[in-house]
FIMIKOL-325422 format. One record per residue: x, z negated, y negated of N, C-alpha, C in turn. Coordinates in steps of 0.02 Angstrom, whole numbers, padded with zeros to 5 digits, always signed. Atoms other than C-alpha are relative to their C-alpha. Layout:
REM FIMIKOL-325422
XZYXZYXZY;...
***
This chain:
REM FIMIKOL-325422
+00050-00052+00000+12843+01817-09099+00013+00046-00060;-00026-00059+00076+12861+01976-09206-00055+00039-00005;+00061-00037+00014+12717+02067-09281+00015+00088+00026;+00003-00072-00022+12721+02224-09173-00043+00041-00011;+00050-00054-00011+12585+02302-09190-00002+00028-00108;-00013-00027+00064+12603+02302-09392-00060-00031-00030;+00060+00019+00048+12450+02210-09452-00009-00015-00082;-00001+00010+00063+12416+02217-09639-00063-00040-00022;+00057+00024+00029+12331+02118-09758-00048+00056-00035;+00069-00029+00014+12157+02195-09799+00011+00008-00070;-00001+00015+00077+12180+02138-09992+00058+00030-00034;-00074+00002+00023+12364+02158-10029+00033+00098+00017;-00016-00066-00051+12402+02291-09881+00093-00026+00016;-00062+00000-00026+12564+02193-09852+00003-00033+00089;-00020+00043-00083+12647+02128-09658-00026-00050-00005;+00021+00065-00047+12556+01979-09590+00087-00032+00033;-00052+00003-00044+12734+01904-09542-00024-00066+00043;+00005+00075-00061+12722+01775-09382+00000-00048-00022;-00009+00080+00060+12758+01632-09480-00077-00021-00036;+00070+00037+00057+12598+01650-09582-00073-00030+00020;+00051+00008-00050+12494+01542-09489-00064-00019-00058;+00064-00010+00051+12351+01541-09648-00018+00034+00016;+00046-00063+00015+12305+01722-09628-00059-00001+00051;+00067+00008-00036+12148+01728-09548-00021+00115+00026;+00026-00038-00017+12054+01882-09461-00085-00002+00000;+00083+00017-00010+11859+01904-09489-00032+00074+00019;+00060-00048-00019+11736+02027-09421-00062-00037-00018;+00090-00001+00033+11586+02058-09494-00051+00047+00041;+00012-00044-00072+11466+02136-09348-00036+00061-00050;+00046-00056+00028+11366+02303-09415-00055-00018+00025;+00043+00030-00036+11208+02293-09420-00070+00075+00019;+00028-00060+00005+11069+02433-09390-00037+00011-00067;+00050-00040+00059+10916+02487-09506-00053-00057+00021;+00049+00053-00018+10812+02338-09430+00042-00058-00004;-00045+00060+00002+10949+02207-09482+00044-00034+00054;-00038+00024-00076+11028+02176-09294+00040+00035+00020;-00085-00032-00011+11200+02181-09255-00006+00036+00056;-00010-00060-00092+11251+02325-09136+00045-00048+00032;-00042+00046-00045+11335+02252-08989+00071+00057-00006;-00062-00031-00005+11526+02281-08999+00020+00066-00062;-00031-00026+00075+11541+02370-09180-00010-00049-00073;-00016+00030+00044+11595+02284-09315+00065+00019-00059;-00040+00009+00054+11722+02270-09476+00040-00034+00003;-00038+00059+00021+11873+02201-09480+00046+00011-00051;-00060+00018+00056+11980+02112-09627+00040-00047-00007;-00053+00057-00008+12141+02017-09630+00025-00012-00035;-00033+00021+00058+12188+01910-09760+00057-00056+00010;-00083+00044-00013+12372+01824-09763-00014-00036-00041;+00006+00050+00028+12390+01658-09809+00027+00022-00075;-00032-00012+00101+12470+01726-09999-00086-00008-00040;+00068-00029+00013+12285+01791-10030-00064-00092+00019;+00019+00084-00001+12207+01607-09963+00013-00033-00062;-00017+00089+00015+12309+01484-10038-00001+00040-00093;+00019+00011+00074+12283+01574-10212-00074-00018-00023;+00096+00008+00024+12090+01561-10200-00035+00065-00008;+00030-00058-00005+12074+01741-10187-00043+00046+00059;+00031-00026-00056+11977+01765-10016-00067+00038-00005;+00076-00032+00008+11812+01774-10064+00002+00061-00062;+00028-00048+00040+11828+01893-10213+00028+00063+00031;-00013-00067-00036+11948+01998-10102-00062+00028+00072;+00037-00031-00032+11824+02019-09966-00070+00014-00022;+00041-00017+00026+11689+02027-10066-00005+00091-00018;-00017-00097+00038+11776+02203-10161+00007+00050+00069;+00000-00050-00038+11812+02263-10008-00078+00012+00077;+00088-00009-00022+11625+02243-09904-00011+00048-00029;+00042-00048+00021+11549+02316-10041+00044+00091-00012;-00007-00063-00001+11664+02461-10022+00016+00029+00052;+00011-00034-00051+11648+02489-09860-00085-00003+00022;+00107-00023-00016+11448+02492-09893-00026-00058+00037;+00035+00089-00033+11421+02315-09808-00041-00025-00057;+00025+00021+00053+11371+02229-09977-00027+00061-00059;+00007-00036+00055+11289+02287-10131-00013-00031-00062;+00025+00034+00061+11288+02239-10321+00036-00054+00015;-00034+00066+00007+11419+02082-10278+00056-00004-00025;-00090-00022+00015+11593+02158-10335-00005+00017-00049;+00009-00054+00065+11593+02203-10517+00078-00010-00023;-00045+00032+00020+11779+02204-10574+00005-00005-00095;+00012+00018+00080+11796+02124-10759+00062+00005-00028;-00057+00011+00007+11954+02138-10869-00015-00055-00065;
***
C-alpha cells in the first residue's frame, strides 16, 4: 500500500508512510451554539506514530483545537 492520497501529520505536517501503523486519525464533530454536533461536519487531525510514541499527542492536539477555535484557554506554549 502507498500513501496516495498524501496524508500529513496534523502536528509535524510530515507523510503518514504505510508502514506507520501508530498514526491514528480523530474527528472531533462541530458542534452548534446549543452544544450538539451537526450531523456530518466535523475536524479532522492525524497524528503519526513519531508524534505518539514520544508522548506528544495530547499537547499536539490540544495546540491545534484551540487554534482552530474548538478549545479555549488549554494551549499556552511555555519556553
Amino acid at each position: 500500500m502507498e500513501n496516495d492520497k498524501g496524508v500529513l501529520c496534523s502536528a509535524t505536517n510530515r507523510i503518514i508512510k504505510a508502514k506507520d501503523h501508530a498514526s491514528v486519525q480523530i474527528n472531533v464533530a462541530n458542534v452548534d451554539e446549543n452544544g450538539r454536533a451537526i450531523a456530518g461536519d466535523n475536524t479532522t487531525y492525524v497524528l503519526s506514530g513519531y508524534v505518539r510514541s514520544r508522548g506528544e499527542a495530547d499537547d499536539s492536539l490540544n495546540r491545534l483545537a484551540q487554534a482552530d477555535g474548538i478549545l479555549k484557554n488549554v494551549f499556552s506554549y511555555s519556553r
